[in-house]
Each structure stands twice: as C-alpha cells, then as structure tokens.
mmCIF file as gemmi writes it, N, C-alpha and C atoms, coordinates in Angstrom:
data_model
loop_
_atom_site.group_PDB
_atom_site.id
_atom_site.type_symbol
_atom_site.label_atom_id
_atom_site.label_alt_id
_atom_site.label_comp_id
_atom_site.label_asym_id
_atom_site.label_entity_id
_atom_site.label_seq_id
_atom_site.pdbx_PDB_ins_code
_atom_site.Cartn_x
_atom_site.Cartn_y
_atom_site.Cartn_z
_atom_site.occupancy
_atom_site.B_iso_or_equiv
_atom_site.pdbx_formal_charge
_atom_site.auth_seq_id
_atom_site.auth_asym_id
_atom_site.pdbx_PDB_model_num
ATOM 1 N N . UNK Axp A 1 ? -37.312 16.684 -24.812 1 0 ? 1 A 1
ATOM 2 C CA . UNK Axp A 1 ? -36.92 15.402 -25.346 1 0 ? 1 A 1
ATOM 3 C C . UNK Axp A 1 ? -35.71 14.878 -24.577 1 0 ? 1 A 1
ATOM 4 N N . UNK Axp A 2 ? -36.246 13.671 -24.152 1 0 ? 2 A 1
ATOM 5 C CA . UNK Axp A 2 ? -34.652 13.193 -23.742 1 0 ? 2 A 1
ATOM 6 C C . UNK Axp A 2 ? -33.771 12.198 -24.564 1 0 ? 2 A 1
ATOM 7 N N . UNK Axp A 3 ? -32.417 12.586 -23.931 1 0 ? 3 A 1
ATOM 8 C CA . UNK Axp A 3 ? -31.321 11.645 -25.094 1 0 ? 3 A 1
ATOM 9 C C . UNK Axp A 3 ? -30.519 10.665 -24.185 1 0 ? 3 A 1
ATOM 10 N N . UNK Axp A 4 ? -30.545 9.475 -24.514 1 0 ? 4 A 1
ATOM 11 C CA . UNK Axp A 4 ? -29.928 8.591 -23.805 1 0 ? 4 A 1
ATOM 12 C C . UNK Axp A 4 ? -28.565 8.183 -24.763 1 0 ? 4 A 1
ATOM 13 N N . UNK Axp A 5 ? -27.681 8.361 -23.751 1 0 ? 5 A 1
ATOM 14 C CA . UNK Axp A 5 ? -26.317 8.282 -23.939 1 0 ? 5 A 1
ATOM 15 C C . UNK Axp A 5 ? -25.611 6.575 -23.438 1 0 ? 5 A 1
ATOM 16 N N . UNK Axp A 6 ? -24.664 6.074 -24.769 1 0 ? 6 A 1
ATOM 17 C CA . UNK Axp A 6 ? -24.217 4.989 -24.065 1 0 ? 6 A 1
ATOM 18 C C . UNK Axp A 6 ? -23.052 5.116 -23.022 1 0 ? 6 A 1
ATOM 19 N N . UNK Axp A 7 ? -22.319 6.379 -22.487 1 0 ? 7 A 1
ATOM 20 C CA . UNK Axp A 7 ? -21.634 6.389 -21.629 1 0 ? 7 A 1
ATOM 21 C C . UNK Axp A 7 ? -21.812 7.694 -21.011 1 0 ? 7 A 1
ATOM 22 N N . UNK Axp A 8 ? -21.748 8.208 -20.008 1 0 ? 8 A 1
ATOM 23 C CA . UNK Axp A 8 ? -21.272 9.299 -19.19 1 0 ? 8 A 1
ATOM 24 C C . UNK Axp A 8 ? -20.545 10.534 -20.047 1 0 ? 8 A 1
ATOM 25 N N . UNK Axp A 9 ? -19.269 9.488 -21.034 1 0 ? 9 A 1
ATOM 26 C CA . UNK Axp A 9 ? -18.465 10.669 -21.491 1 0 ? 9 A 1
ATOM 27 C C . UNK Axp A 9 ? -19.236 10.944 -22.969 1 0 ? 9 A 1
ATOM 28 N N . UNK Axp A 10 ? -20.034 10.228 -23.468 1 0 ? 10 A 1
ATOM 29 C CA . UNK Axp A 10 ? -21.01 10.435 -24.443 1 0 ? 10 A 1
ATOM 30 C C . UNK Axp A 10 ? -22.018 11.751 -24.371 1 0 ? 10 A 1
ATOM 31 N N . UNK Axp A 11 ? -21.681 11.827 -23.169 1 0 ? 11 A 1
ATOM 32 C CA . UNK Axp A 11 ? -22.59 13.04 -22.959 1 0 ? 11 A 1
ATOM 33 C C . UNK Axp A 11 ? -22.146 14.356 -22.96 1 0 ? 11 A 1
ATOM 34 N N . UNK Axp A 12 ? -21.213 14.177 -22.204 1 0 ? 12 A 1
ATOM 35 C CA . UNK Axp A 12 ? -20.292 15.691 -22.335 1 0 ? 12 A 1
ATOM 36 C C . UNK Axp A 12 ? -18.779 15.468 -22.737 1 0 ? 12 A 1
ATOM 37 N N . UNK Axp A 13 ? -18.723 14.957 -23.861 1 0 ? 13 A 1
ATOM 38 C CA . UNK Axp A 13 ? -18.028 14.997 -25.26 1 0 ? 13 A 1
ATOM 39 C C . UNK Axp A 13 ? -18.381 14.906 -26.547 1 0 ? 13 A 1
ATOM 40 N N . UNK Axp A 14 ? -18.211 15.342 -27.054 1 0 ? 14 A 1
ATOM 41 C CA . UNK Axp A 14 ? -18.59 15.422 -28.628 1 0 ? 14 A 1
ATOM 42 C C . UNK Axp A 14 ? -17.727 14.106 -29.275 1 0 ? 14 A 1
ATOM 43 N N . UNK Axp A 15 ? -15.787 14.812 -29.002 1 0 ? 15 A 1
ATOM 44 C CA . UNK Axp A 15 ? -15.06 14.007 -29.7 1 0 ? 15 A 1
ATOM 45 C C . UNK Axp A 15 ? -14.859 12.632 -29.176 1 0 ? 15 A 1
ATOM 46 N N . UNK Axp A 16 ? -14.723 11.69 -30.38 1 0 ? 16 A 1
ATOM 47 C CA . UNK Axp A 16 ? -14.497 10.496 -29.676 1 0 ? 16 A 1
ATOM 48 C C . UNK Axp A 16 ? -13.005 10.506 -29.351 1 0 ? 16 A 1
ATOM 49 N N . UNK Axp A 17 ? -12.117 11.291 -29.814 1 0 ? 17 A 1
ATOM 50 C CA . UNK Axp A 17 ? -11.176 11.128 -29.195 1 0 ? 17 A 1
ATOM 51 C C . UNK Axp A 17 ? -10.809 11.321 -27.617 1 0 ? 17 A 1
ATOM 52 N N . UNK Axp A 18 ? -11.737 12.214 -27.587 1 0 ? 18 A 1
ATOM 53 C CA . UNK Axp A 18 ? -11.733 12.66 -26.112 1 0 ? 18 A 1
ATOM 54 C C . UNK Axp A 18 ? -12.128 12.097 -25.482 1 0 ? 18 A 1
ATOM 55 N N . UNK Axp A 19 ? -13.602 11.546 -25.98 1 0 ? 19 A 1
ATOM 56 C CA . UNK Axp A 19 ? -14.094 10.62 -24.907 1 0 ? 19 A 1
ATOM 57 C C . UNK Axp A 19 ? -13.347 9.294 -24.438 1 0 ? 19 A 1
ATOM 58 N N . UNK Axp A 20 ? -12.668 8.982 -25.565 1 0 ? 20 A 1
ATOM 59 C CA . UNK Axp A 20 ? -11.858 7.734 -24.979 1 0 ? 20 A 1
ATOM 60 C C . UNK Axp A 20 ? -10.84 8.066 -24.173 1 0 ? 20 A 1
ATOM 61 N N . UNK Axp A 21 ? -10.332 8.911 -24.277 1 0 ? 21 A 1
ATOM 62 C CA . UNK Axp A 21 ? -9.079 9.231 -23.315 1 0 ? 21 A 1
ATOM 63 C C . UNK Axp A 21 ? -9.547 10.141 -22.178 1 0 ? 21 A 1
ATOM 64 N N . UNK Axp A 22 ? -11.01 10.476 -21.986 1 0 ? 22 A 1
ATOM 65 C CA . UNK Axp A 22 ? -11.413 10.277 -20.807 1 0 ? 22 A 1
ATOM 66 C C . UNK Axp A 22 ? -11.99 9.476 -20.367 1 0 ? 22 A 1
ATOM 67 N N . UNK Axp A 23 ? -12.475 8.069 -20.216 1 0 ? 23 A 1
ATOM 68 C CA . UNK Axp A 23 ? -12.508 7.046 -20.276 1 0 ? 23 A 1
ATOM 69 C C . UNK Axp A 23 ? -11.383 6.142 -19.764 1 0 ? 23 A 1
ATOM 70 N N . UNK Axp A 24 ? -10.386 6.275 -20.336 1 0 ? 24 A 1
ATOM 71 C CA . UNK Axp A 24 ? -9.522 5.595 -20.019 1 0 ? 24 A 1
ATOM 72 C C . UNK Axp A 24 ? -8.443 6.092 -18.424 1 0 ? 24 A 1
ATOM 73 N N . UNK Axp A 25 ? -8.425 7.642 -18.645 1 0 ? 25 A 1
ATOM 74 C CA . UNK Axp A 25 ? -8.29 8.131 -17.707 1 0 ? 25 A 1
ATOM 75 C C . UNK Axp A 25 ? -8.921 7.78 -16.473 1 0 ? 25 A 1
ATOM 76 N N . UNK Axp A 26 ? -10.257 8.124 -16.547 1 0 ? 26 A 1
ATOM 77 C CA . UNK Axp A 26 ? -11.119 7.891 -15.001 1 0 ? 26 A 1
ATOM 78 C C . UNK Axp A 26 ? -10.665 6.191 -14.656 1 0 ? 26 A 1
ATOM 79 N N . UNK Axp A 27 ? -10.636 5.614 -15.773 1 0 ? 27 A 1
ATOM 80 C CA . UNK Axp A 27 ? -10.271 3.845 -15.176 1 0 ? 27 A 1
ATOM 81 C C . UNK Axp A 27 ? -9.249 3.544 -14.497 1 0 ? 27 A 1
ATOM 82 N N . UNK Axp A 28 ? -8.277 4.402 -15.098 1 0 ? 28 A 1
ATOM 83 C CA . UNK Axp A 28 ? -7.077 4.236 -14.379 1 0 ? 28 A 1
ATOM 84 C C . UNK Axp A 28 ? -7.402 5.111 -12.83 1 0 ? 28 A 1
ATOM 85 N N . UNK Axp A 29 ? -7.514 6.058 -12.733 1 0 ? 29 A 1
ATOM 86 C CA . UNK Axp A 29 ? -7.712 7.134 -11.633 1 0 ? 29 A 1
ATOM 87 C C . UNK Axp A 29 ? -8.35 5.918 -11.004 1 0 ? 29 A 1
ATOM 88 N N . UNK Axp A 30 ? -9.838 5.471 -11.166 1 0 ? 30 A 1
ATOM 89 C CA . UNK Axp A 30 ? -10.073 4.407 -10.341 1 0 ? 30 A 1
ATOM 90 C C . UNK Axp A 30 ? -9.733 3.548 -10.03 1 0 ? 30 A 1
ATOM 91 N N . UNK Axp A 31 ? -8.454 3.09 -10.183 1 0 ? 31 A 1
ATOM 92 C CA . UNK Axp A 31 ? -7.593 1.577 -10.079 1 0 ? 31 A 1
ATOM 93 C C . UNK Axp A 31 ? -6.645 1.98 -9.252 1 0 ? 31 A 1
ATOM 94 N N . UNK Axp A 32 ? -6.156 3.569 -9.61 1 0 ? 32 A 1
ATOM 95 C CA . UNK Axp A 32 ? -5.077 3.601 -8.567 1 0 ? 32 A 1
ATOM 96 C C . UNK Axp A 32 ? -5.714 4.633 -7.283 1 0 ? 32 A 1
ATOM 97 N N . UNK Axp A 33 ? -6.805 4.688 -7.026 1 0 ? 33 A 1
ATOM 98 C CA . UNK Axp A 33 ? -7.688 5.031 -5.886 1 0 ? 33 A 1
ATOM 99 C C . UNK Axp A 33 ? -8.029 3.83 -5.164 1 0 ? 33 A 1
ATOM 100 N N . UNK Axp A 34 ? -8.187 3.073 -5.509 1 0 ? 34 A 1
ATOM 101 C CA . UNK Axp A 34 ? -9.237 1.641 -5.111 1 0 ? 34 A 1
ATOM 102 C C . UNK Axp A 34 ? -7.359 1.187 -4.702 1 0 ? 34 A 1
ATOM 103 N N . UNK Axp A 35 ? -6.256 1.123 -4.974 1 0 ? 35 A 1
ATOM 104 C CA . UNK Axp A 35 ? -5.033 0.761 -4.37 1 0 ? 35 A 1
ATOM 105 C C . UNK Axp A 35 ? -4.537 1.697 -3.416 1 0 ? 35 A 1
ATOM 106 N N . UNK Axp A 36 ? -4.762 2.544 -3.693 1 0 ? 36 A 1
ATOM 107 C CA . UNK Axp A 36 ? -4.686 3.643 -1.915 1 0 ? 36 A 1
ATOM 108 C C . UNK Axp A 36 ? -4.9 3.1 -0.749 1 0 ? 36 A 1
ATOM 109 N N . UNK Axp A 37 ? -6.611 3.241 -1.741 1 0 ? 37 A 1
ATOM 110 C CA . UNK Axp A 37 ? -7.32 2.8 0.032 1 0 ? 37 A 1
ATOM 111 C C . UNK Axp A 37 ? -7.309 1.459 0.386 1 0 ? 37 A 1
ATOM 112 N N . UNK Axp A 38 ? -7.382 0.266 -0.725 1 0 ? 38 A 1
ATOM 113 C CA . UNK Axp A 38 ? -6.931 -1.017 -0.535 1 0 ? 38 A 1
ATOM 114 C C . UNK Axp A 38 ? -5.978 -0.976 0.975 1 0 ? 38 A 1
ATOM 115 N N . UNK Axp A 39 ? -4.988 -0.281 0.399 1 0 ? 39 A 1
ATOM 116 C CA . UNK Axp A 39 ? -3.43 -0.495 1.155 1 0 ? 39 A 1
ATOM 117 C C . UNK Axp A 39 ? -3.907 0.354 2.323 1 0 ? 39 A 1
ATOM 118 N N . UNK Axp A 40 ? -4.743 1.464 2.41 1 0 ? 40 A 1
ATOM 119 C CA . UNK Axp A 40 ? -4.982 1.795 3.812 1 0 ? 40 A 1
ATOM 120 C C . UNK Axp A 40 ? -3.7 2.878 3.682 1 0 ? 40 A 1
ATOM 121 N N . UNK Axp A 41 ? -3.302 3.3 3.033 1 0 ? 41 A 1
ATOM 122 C CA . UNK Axp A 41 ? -2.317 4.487 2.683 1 0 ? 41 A 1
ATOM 123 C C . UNK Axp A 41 ? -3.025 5.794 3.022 1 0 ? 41 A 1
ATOM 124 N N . UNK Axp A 42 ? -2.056 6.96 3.907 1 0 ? 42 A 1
ATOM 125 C CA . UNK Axp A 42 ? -2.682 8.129 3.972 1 0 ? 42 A 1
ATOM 126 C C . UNK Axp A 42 ? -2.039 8.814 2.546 1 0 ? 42 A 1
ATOM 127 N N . UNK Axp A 43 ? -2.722 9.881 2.638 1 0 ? 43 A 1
ATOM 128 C CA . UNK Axp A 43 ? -2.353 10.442 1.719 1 0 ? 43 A 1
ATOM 129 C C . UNK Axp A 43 ? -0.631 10.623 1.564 1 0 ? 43 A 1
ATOM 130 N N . UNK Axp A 44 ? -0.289 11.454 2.228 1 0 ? 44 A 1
ATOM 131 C CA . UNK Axp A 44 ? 1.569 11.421 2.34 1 0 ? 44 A 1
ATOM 132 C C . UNK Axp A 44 ? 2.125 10.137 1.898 1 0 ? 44 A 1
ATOM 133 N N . UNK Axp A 45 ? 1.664 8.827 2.538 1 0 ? 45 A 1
ATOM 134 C CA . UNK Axp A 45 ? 2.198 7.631 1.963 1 0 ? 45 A 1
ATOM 135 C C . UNK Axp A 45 ? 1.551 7.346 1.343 1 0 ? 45 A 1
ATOM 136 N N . UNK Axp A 46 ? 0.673 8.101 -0.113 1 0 ? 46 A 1
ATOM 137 C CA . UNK Axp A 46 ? 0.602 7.254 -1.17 1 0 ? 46 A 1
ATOM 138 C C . UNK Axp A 46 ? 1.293 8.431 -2.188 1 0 ? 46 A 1
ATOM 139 N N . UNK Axp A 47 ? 1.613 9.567 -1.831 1 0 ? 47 A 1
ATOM 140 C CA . UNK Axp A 47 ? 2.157 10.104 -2.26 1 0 ? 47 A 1
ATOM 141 C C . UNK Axp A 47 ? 3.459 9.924 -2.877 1 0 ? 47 A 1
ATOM 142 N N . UNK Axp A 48 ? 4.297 9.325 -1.734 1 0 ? 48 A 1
ATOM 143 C CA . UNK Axp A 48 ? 5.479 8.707 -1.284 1 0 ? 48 A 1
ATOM 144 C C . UNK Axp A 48 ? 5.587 7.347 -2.208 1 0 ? 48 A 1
ATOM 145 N N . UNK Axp A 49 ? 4.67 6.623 -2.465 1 0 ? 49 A 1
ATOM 146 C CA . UNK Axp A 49 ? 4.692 5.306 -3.035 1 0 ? 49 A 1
ATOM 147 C C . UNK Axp A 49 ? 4.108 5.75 -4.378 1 0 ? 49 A 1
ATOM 148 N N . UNK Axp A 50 ? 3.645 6.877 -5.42 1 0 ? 50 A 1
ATOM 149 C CA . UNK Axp A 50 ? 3.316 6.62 -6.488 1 0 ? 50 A 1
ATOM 150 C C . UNK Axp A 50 ? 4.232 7.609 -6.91 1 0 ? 50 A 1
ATOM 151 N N . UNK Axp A 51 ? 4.896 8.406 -6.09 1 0 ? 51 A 1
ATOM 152 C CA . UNK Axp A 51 ? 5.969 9.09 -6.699 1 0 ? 51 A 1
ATOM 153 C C . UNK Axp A 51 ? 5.782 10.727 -7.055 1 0 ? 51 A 1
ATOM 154 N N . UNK Axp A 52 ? 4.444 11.563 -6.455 1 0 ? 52 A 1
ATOM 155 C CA . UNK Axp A 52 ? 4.156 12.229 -6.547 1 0 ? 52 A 1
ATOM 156 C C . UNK Axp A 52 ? 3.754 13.155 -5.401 1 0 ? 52 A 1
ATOM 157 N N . UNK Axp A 53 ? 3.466 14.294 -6.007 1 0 ? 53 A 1
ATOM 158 C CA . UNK Axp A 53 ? 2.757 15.536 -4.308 1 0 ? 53 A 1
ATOM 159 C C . UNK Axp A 53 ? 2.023 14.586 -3.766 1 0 ? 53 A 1
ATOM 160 N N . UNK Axp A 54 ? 1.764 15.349 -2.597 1 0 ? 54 A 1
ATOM 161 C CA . UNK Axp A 54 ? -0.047 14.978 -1.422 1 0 ? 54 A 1
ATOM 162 C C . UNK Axp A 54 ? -0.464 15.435 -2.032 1 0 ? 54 A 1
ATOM 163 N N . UNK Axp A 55 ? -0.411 16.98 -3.024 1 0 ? 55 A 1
ATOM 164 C CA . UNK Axp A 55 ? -1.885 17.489 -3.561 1 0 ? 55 A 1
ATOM 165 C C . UNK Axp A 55 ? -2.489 16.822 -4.669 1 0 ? 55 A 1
ATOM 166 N N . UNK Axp A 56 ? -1.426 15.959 -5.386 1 0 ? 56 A 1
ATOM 167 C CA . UNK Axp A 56 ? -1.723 15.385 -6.624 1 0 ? 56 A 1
ATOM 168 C C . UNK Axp A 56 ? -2.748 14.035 -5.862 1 0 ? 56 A 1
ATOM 169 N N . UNK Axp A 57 ? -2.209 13.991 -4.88 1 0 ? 57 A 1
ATOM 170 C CA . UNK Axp A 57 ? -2.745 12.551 -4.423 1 0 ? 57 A 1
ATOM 171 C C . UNK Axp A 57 ? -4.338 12.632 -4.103 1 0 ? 57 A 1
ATOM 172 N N . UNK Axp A 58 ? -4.323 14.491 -3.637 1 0 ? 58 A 1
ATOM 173 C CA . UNK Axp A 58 ? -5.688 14.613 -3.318 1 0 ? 58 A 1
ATOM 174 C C . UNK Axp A 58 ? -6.285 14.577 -4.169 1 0 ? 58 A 1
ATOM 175 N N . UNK Axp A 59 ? -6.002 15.114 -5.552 1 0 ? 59 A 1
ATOM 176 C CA . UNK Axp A 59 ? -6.713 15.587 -6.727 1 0 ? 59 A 1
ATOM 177 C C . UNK Axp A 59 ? -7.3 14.149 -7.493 1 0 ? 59 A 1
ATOM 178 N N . UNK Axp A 60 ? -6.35 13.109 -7.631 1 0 ? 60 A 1
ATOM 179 C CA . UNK Axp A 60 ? -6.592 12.145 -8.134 1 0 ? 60 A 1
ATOM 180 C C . UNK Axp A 60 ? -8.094 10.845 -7.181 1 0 ? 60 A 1
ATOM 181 N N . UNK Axp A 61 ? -7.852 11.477 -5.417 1 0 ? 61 A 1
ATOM 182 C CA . UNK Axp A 61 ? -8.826 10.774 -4.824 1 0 ? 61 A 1
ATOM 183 C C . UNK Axp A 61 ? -10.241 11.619 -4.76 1 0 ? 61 A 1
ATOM 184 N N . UNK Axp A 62 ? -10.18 12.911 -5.499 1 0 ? 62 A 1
ATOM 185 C CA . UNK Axp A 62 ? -11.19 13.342 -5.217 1 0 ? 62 A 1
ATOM 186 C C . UNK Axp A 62 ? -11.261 13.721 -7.279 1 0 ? 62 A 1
ATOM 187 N N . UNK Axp A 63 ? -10.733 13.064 -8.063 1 0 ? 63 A 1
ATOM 188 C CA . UNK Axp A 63 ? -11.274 12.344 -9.085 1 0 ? 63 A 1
ATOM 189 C C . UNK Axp A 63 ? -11.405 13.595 -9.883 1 0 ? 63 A 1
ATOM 190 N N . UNK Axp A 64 ? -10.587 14.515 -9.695 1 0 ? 64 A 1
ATOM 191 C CA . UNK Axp A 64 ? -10.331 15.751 -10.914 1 0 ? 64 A 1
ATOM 192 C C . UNK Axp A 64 ? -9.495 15.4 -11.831 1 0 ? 64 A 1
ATOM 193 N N . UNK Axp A 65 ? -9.963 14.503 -12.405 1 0 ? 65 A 1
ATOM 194 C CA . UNK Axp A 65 ? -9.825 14.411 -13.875 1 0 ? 65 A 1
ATOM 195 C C . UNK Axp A 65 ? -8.552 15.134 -15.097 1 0 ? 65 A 1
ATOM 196 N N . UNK Axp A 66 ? -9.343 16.155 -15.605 1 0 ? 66 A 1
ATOM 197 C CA . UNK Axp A 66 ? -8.478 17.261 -16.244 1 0 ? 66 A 1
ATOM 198 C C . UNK Axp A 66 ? -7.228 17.553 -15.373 1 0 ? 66 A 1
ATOM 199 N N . UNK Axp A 67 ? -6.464 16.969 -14.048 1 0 ? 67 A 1
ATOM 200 C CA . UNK Axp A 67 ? -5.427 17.624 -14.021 1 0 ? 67 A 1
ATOM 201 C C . UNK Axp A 67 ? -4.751 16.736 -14.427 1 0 ? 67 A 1
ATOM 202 N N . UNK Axp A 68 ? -4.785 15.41 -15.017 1 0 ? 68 A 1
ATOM 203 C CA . UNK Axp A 68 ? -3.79 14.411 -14.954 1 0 ? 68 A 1
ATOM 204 C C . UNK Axp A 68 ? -4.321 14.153 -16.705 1 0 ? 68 A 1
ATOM 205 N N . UNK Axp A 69 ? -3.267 14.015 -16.992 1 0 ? 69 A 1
ATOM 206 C CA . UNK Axp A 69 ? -2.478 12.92 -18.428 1 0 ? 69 A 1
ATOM 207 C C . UNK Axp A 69 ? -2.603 11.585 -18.376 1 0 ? 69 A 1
ATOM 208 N N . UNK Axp A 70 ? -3.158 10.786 -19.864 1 0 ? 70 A 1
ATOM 209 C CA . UNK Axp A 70 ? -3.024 9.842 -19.661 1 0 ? 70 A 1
ATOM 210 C C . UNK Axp A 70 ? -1.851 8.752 -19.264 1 0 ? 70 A 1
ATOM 211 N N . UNK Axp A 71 ? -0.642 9.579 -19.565 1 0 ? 71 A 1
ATOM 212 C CA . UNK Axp A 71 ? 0.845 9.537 -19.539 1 0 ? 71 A 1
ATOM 213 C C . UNK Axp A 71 ? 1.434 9.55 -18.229 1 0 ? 71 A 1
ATOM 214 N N . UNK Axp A 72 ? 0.705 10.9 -17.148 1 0 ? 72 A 1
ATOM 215 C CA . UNK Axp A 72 ? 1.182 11.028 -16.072 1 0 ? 72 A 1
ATOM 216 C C . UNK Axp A 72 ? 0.183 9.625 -15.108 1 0 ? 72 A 1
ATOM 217 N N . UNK Axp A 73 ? -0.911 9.557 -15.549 1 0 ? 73 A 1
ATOM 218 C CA . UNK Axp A 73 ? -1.692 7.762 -14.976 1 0 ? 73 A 1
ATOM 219 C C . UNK Axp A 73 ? -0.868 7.258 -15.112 1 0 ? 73 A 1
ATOM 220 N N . UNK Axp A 74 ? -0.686 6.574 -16.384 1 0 ? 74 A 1
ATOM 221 C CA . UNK Axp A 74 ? 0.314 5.355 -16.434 1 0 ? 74 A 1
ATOM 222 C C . UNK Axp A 74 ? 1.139 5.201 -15.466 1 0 ? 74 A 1
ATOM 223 N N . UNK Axp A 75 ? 2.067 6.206 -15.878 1 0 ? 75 A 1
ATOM 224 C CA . UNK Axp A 75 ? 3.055 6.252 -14.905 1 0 ? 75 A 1
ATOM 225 C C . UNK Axp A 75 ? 3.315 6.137 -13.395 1 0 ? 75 A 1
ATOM 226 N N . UNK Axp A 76 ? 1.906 6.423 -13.04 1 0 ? 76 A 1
ATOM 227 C CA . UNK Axp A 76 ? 1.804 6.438 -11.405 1 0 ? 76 A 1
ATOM 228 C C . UNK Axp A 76 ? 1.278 4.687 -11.247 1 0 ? 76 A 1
ATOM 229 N N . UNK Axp A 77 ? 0.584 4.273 -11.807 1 0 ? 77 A 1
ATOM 230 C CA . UNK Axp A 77 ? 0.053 2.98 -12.232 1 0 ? 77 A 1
ATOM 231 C C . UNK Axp A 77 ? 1.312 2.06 -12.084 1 0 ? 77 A 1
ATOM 232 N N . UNK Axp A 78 ? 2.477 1.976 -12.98 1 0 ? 78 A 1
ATOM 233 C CA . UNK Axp A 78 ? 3.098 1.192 -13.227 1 0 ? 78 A 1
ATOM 234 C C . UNK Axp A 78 ? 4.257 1.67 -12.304 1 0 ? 78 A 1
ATOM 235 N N . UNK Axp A 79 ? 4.095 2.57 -11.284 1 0 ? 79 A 1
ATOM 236 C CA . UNK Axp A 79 ? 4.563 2.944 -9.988 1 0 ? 79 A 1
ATOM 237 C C . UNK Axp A 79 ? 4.422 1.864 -9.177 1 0 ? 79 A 1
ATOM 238 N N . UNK Axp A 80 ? 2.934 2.128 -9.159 1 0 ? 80 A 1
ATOM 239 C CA . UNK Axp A 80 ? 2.792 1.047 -8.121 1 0 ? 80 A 1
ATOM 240 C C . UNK Axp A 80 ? 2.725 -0.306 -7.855 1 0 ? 80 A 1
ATOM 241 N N . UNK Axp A 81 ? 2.898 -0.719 -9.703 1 0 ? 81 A 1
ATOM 242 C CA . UNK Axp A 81 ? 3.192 -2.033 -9.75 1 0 ? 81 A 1
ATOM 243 C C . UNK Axp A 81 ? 2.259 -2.931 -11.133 1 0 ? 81 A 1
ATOM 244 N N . UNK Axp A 82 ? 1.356 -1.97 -10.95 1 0 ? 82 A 1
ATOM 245 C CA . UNK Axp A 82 ? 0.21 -2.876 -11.859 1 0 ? 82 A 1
ATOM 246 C C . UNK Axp A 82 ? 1.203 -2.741 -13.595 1 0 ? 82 A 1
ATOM 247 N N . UNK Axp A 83 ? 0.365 -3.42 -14.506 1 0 ? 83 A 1
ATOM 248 C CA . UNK Axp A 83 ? 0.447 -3.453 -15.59 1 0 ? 83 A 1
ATOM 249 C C . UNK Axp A 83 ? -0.518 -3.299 -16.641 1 0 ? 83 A 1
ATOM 250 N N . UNK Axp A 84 ? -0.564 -2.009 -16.964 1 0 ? 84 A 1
ATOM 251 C CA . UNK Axp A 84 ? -1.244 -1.369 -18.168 1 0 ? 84 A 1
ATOM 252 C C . UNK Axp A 84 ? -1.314 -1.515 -19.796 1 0 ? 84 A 1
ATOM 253 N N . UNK Axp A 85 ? -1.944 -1.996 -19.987 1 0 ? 85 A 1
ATOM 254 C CA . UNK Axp A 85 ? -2.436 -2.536 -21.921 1 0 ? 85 A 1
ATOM 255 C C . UNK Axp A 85 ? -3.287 -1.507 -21.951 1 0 ? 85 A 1
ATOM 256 N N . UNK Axp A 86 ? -3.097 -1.542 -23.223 1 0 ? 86 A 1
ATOM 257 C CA . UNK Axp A 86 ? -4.251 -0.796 -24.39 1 0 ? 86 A 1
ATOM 258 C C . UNK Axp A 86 ? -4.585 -1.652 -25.343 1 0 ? 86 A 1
ATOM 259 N N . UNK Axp A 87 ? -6.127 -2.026 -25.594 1 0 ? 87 A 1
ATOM 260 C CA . UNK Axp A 87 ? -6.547 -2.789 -26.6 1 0 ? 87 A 1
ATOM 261 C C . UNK Axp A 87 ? -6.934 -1.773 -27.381 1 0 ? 87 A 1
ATOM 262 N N . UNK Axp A 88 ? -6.349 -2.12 -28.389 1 0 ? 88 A 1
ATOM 263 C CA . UNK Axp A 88 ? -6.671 -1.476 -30.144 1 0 ? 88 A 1
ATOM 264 C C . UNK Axp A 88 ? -8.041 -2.348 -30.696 1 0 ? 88 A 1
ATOM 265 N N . UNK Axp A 89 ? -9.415 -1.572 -31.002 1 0 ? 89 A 1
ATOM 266 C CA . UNK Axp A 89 ? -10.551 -2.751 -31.859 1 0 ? 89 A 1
ATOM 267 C C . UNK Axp A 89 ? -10.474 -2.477 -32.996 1 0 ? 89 A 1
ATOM 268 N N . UNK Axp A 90 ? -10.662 -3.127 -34.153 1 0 ? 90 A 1
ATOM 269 C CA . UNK Axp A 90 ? -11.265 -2.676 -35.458 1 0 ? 90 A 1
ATOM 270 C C . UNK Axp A 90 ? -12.319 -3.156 -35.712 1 0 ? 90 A 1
C-alpha cells in the first residue's frame, strides 16, 4: 500500500513539532546556500561573512540538517543581512 504524504518531513516525522522545525530549518539552510553561491563566495569567505567554521559552511552546503539549530540559522541569516519572521496560524 502506498501513503502519500503532504510534505517530505511528513514522512519521516511523526511529531509535528519536529516537522515544523525541520521545515523551517531546511528553508533557511536554503536561503543562506542560494546567498553563498549567489555571491560566488568560497567556502572560507562565506565562512568569514556568516561568522562561522569552513566546516560548518560545508555542512550547511551539503544540507546536514541535524547539525544546525533553528537559533544557530537565524543567526547566520541575520548575519548576512536578511530578515527572518515567523508566522504564527490559527
């Protein structure tokens, strides 16, 4: 039987807590990947500009997830300039 999932993290999460804050995670990871390479930054200089290791820099372009916080995103995010909201739904 197959099960169709409305997201990726629907699938391999149970909790919705989790799933949203992985979710929100990968968005960010993808925003501040897509500004790397935008800028044409090597690794060392994006390192240098988000305020963190080269290895972190690798980890985040090669999209490992679980090592980063939604806290430690932000932060590299609003490093580099952008501006981060959270919409609350009811």
């Amino acid at each position: 039987m197959n099960t169709t999932y409305e997201s990726v993290w629907d699938a391999i999460e149970d909790s919705p807590q989790e799933r949203t804050n992985l979710r929100l995670r990968s968005e960010l990871m993808l925003e501040i990947a897509r500004d790397i390479r935008r800028n044409g930054w090597t690794q060392v200089e994006a390192a240098q500009k988000c305020g963190i290791s080269q290895p972190r820099v690798n980890d985040l372009l090669r999209g490992k997830i679980t090592k980063f916080s939604l806290d430690s995103l932000v932060n590299i995010a609003t490093t580099l300039g952008h501006t981060v909201r959270v919409l609350v739904e009811v």
